[in-house]
N, C-alpha and C positions, 0 to 999 in steps of 0.2 A: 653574495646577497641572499639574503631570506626568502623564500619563494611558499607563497602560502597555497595551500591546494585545499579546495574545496569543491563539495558537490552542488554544482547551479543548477541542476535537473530535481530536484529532490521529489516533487510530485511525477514526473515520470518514476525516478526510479523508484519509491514507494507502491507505483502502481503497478509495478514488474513485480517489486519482491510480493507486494497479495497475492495476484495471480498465478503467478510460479509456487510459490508456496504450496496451495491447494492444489494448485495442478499437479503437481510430481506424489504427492501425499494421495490425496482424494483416490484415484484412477489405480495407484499401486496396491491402495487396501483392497480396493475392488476388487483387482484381474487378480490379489494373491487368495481373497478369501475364495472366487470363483475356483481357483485352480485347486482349489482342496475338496472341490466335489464332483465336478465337472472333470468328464474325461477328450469332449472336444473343444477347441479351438475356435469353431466356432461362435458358441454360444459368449465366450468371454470376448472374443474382439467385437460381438454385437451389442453387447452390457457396456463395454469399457466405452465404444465410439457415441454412443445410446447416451451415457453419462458426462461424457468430453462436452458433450452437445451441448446438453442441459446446463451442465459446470458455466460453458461462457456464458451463455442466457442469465443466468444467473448472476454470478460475479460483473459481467459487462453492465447488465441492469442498474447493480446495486452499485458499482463505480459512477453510473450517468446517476442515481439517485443523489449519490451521495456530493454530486458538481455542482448538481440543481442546487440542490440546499445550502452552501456554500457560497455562490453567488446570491441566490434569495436573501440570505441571512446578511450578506455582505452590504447588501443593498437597502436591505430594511435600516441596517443600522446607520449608510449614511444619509438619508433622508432622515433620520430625528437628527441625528448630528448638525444637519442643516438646520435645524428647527432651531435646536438648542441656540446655537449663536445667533437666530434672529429672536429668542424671544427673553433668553437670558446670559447675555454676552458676558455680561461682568463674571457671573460663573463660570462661565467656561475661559475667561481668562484665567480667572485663580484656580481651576486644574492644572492650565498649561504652567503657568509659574509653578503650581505645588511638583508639578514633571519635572521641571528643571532642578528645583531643587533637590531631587531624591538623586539626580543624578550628579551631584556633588557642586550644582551652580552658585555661586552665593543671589542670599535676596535680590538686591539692587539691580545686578545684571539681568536676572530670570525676569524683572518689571520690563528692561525694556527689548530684551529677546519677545517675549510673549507682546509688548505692544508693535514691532514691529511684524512678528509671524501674523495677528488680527487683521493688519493692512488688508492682508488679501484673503478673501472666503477659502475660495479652495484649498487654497495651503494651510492654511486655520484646521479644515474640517481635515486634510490630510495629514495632518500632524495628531487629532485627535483619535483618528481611525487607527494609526500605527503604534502609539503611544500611550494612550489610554487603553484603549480595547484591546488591542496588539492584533488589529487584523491589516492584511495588504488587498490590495485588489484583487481578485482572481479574473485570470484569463477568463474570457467571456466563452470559447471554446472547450475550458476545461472540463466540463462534463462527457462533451464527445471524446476528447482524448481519453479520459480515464475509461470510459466504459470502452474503448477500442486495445488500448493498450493493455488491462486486465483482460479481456477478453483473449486477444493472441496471448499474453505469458502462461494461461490457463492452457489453451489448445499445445504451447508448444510443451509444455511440463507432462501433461495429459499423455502425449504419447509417446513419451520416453516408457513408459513402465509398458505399454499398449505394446511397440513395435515389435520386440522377440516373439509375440504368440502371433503376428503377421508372418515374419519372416521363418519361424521355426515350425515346421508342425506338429512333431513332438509335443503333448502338451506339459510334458514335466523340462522338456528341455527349456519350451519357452517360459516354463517359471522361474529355472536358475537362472537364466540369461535376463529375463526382467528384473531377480533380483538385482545380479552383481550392475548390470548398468544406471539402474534405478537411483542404487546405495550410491554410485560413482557422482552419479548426477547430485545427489541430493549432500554430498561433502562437496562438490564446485559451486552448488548454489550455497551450501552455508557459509564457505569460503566470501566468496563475492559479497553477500550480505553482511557478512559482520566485519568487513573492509572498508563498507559505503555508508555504515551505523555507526563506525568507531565502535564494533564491540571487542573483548580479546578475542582474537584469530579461534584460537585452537576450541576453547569453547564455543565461542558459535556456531562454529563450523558441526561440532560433536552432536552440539543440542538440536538442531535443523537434521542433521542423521538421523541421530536415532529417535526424534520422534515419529520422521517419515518409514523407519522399520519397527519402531512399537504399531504404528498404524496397521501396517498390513501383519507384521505377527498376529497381533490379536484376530484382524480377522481374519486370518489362514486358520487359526486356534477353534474359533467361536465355530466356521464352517465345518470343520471336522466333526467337533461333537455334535452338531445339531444332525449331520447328514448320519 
């Protein structure tokens, strides 16, 4: 039998790959550009944890910003929707018919599909929300989750590149060792991503690499000559 597989989380996992994203990138430019000038350890795991901090503040912020608006916007538009069918119903039937028919219904049927959906409000106004607009509900929660969940994928990404300059004290050791687990990290997250996007594998995975080692190249580069 056919077994269809698909991703039901898609707003989690979306709010993993931002997070993670930046997180592995952001914090690796940082501790590589620090480590091309800077000879302790110090100072880069107090920048790096300094900027981790910040990073969720931020991104968790703008994930709650971006819930608000989301519901707001969801809500605004089903109160006109409700408007609309109490004050010009006959229009908004012949949307719902004009739906049906784009969707390959013939006339006759889509008159009385659409006079039986007007029976009842709600499902009226929810059929126009999904299908007109193409918006669903959003979980009334969704803002806390988004700005929780970018929040942790930033902190965990954040200290992958961070932890060799804890554990090593060497500061040149803890660079190659930030590199190679960094690079590692940042091909299992492209991997992961372009499996859960339907993008091609090997590409994705490449393009998520090596933009996270253009990042801190350039700024290992940029700290050199300035210092």
């Amino acid at each position: 039998m056919h077994q269809e597989t698909h991703v039901t989380s898609s707003n989690i996992v979306r709010d993993i790959i931002i997070g993670m994203s930046d997180g592995l990138t952001v914090p690796f430019a940082l501790t590589a550009g620090l480590s091309g000038v800077l000879d302790t350890n110090h100072l880069i795991i107090v920048s790096g944890l300094s900027e981790i901090a910040a990073g969720c503040i931020s991104m968790g912020l703008g994930g709650f910003l971006a819930g608000q608006t989301e519901i707001e916007h969801y809500d605004s538009e089903l109160k006109r929707e409700y408007e609309e069918i109490e004050k010009v119903p006959e229009t908004e039937r012949k949307e719902v018919e004009e739906i049906f028919i784009s969707m390959g219904v013939d006339e006759a049927l889509s008159k009385q599909v659409t006079l039986q959906i007007s029976q009842d409000k709600d499902k009226w106004v929810d059929f126009m929300m999904r299908f007109e607009l193409g918006l669903d509900r959003p979980d009334k929660n969704r803002a806390y989750q988004s700005a929780i969940t970018i929040a942790l994928a930033y902190l965990t990404g954040g200290l992958i590149p961070l932890a060799p300059y804890v554990i090593i004290a060497n500061n040149q050791h803890g660079f190659y060792w930030s590199c190679v687990i960094t690079i590692l990290a940042l091909i299992v997250f492209g991997y992961f991503k372009s499996k859960v996007t339907g993008q091609p594998l090997l590409k994705g995975t490449l393009k998520v690499a090596f933009t996270g080692i253009l990042a801190a190249a350039a700024a290992y580069a940029i700290a050199k000559m300035i210092s």
